[in-house]
N, C-alpha and C positions, 0 to 999 in steps of 0.2 A: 523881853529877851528873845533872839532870834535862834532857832532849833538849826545846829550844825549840822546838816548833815553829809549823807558821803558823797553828796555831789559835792557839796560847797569842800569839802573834805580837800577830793581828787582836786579840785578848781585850784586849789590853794597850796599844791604839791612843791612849785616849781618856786614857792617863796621860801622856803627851807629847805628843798632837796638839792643837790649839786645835778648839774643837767645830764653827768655817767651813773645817776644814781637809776633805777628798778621804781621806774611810778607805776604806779596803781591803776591807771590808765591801762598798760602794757600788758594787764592779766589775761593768761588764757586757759584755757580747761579741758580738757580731755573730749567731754561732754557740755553741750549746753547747760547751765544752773535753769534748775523747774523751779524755783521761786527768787523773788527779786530780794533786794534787805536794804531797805530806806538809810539806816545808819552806817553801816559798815560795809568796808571797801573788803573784794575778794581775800586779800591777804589775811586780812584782820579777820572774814569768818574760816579760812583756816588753818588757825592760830586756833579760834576758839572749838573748831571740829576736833584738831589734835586734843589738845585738853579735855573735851568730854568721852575720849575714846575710851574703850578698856582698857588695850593695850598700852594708852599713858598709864591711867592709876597701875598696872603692874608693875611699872618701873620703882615704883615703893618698894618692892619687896625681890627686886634684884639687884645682888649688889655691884659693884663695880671691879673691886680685886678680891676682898677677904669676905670668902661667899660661907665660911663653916664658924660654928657657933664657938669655936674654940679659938679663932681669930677676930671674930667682931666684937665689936663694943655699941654704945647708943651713938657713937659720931662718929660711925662708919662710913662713908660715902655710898649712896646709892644710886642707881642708874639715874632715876628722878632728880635726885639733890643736885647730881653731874648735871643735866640738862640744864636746871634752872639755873647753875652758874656758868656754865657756857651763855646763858641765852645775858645773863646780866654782864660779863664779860663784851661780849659780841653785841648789845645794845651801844653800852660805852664808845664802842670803835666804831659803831654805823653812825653815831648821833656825832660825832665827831669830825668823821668826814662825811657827815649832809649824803649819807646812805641809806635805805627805806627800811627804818626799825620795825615796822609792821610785818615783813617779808622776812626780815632777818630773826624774830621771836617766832615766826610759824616755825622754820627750818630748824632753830637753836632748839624748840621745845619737841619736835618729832622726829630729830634726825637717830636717835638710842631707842626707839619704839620695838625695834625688830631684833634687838638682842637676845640671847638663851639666857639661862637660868646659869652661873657658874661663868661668867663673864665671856673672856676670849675662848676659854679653854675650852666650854662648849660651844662655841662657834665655831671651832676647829674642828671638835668630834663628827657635828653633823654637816660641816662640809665633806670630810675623810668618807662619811657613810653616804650621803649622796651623790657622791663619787664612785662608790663600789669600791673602797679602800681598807674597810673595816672587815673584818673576818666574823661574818656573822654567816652562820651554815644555814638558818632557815630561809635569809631573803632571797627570792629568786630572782636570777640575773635580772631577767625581762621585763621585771617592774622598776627596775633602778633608772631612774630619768637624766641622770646626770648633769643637772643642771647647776649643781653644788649649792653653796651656801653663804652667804656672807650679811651681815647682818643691816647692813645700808639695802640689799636688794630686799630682803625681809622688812624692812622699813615701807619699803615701797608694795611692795605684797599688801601686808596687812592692810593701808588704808586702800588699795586700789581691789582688793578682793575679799578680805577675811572681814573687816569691819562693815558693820552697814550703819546706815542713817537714815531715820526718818523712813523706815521701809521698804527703803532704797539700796541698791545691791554694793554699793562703795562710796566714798567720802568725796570724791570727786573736786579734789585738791586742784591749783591752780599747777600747771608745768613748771612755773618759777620755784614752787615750794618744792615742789618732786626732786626735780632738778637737783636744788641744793641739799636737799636729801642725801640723793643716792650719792651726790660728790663730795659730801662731808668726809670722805676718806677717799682710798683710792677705790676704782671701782674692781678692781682683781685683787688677789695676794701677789705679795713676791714671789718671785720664781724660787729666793733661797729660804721659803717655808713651806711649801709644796711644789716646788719642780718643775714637773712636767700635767701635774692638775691644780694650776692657780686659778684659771680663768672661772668666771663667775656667768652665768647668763640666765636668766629667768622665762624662760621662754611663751611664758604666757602673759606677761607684762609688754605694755607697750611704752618703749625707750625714744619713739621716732620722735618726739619733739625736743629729746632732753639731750643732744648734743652731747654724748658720748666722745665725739673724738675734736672736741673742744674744750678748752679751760671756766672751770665756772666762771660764773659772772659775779660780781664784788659783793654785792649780800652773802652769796655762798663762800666765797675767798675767808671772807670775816670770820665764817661759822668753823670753816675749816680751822684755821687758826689758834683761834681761841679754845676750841676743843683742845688742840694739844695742849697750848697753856693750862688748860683746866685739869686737865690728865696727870700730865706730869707734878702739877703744883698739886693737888689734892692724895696725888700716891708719896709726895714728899711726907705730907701731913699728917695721910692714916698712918703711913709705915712708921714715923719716928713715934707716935703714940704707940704702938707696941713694943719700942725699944727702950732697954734703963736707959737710965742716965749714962754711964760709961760710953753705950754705943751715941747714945745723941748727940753728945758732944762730940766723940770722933767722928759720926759723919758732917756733922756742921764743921769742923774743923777744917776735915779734908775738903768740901765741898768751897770752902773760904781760900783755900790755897789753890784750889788749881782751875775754880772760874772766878774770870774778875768781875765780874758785871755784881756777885755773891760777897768779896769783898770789898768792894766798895760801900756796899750796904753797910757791913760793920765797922767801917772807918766814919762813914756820914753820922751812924746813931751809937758808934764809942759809947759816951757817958751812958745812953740810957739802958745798952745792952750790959753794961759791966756790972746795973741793979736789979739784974733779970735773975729770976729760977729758972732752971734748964727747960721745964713744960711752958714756961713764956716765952722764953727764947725761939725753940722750934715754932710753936703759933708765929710771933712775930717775923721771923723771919719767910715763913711761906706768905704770909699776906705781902711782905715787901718785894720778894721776888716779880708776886703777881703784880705788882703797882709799876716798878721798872719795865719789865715784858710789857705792858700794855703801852706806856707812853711814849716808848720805843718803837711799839709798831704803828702809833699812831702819827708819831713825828715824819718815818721813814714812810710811810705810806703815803700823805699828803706831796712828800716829793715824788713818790713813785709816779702817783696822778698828776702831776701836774703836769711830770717831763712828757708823760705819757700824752697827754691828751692834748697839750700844747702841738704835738706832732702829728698826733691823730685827729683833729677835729670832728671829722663827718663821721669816725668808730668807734661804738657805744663796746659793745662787746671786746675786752683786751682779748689780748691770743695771747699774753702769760700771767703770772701772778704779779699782782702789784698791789697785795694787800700782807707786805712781810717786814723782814727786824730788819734794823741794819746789819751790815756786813760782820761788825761787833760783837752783837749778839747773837746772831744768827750761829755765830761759831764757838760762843760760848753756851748758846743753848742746847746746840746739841750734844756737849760734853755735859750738862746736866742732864739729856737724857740717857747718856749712859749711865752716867751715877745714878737714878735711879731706877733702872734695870738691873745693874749689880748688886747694890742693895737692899732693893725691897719687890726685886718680879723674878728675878732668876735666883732663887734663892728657896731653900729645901724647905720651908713651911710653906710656898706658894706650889712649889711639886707635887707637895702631898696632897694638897686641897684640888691638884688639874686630873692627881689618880684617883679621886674620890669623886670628881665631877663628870669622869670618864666612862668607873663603873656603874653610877646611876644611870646617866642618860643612855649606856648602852644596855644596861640593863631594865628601862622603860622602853626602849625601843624593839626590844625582844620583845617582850614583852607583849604588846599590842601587837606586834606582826603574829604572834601566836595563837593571842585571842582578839582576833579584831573586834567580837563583838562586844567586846568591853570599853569599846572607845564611847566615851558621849555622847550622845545622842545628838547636842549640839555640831558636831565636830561635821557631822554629813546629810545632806540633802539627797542622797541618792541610794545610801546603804539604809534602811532600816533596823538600826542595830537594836533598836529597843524590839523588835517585835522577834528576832534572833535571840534575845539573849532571855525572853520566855522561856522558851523550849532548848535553851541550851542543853538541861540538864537530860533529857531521856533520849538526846541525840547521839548516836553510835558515832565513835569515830570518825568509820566512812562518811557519813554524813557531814561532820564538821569539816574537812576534807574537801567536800566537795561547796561548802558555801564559803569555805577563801578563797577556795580558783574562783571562785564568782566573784569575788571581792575584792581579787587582790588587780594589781594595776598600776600605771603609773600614777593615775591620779590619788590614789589609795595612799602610795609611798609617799607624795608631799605633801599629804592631807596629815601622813603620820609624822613627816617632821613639821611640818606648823604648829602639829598640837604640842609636841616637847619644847621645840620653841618658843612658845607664849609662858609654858611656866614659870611661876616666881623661882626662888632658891628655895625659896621654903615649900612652897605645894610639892614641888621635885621629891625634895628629902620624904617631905613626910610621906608621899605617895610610895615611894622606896619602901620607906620603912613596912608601912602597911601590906604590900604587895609580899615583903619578904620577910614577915615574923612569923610565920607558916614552918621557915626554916630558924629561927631564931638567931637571925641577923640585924643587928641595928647600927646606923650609922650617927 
């Protein structure tokens, strides 16, 4: 038997791949690769650098909407869980249209990396505060870097600065991966959720290959996509598992009467749904939403390419999206994302758990701005907090005083939100708790 490897791999691209697909050939890097890898093509090592990151395995332990112990259960959705079914989503549609699934699972599996502890809510908090939006009296203006927050550019962060490999200063991902990273959403907020401070920019990352003021390229189209599928199908799923019966059936109800793409589903499977209990019912009906949404965007897509490319021959890269629903669905999905928004994200059990996710992370973020040398030792190469935090105790005031003006900094401040950042839900709490049983507060 003859040993495949990733030349014969590459060689053999252009027999399964559509010719606008992302080969493997085309990989490029930030940096030159210090070693070579007989077997696997850039895409595919990584795919497998994301997965051995920390900051994957974290994604275990942060959840996606229902972040407090009085909303979750064992089949909670987790940022992790999220990933892996975007990534098996987003395979289906690349494998489909003869799209580079290699490329498309590096992206589908890192693109939630750089999320906070408490989902959006805290994405939201530590964009607000590195912005200088938060009323916090210790931080001093001067250290605020304003370069905000948003969890795609955190994504990008982490492997290009906070994780290392092999003793190496960053993960040194291909531009393609990055790329579809950072454009797994949009790359700013809307203007009608922060105004006049949406804009996002990381200023110590280099963006220059990743075509910021272009449309992803169709591996990232896919990830995009499917992400929302995955979202909205999986917040249909946890949320009606927290609802009786009474509500389950009234939002299946509602949700049958005013998208059609929803009833049609239970006109197709009539008999088998009329034998169902209400907890089969919701199951079956999220798995079938997903199964329509996918085949719909796959159908509609292949037209999208074809019209596309029949036109454009010599242009690999589109200049819009052409990896979406029909007309159809397109407009009945977005009336399913309002449903649910109204029923299970804007909704006064997910308020409470965004004012409990608020006062933690501002409350860690005091916190170490107060006593910086409490931070990890890990967290800094430049501060020696462990040799600070000896002599903590027989240090006057003035003294401590005067070794935060020495510490403190712009790089201090994003040093401080990485570290809240990276926390699971649980290290968060529990770190809370511990920090504040002093006063005998527990959350």
């Amino acid at each position: 038997m003859k040993l495949f490897t990733k030349d014969e791999y590459i060689k053999n691209e252009s027999l399964f791949l559509n010719k606008w697909a992302t080969f493997s050939y085309e990989s490029e890097r930030i940096s030159e690769e210090r070693d070579s890898d007989l077997l696997r093509t850039d895409f595919q090592r990584d795919r497998d650098r994301i997965i051995h990151s920390r900051a994957f395995k974290r994604m275990m332990h942060k959840t996606q909407v229902y972040s407090f112990v009085e909303f979750r259960n064992d089949h909670t959705r987790t940022r992790l869980l999220h990933s892996i079914e975007v990534m098996q989503l987003a395979t289906t549609v690349g494998r489909s249209l003869g799209l580079n699934n290699d490329l498309i699972e590096a992206i589908a599996l890192g693109h939630d990396v750089g999320h906070t502890p408490f989902g959006h809510s805290g994405e939201y908090i530590l964009h607000r505060i590195s912005k200088g939006k938060e009323d916090i009296k210790e931080l001093p203006e001067d250290i605020i870097d304003y370069w905000g927050f948003k969890h795609n550019h955190q994504s990008l962060r982490i492997f290009d600065k906070i994780e290392k490999r092999n003793g190496f200063d960053d993960m040194n991902l291909t531009n393609q991966t990055r790329e579809g990273i950072l454009k797994h959403t949009e790359i700013n907020y809307s203007k009608n959720r922060f105004k006049d401070y949406n804009e996002v920019l990381y200023r110590d990352l280099d963006y220059s290959a990743l075509f910021l003021d272009k449309v992803p390229f169709l591996e990232a189209q896919v990830v995009y996509i499917c992400d929302e599928i995955a979202q909205q199908t999986h917040d249909l799923e946890d949320g009606l598992r927290l609802k009786d019966k009474k509500e389950v059936l009234e939002i299946l109800s509602e949700l049958r009467r005013e998208i059609n793409f929803i009833d049609n589903i239970y006109k197709q499977y009539k008999e088998k749904l009329e034998n169902m209990e209400y907890y089969q019912e919701r199951y079956f009906i999220a798995k079938k939403i997903i199964d329509v949404l996918i085949r719909d965007l796959i159908e509609n897509s292949v037209k999208n390419l074809s019209f596309y490319y029949k036109k454009n021959k010599s242009k690999k890269r589109p200049d819009r999206f052409l990896i979406t629903f029909s007309e159809a669905i397109e407009k009945d999905f977005l009336k399913f994302k309002e449903k649910i928004y109204r029923h299970f994200i804007n909704i006064d059990e997910i308020k409470k758990m965004d004012k409990k996710a608020k006062e933690i992370i501002i409350f860690l973020f005091r916190y170490y701005l107060i006593n910086p040398w409490e931070l990890p030792d890990y967290t800094s190469h430049k501060f020696k907090y462990s040799k600070i935090r000896e002599n903590i105790k027989i240090l006057s005031d003035e003294s401590k005083e005067e070794i935060k003006r020495k510490i403190y900094s712009k790089e201090f401040f994003r040093e401080l939100i990485d570290y809240i950042a990276g926390m699971t839900d649980f290290y968060a709490i529990d770190l809370y708790n511990k920090l504040k049983t002093k006063n005998g507060v527990l959350l």
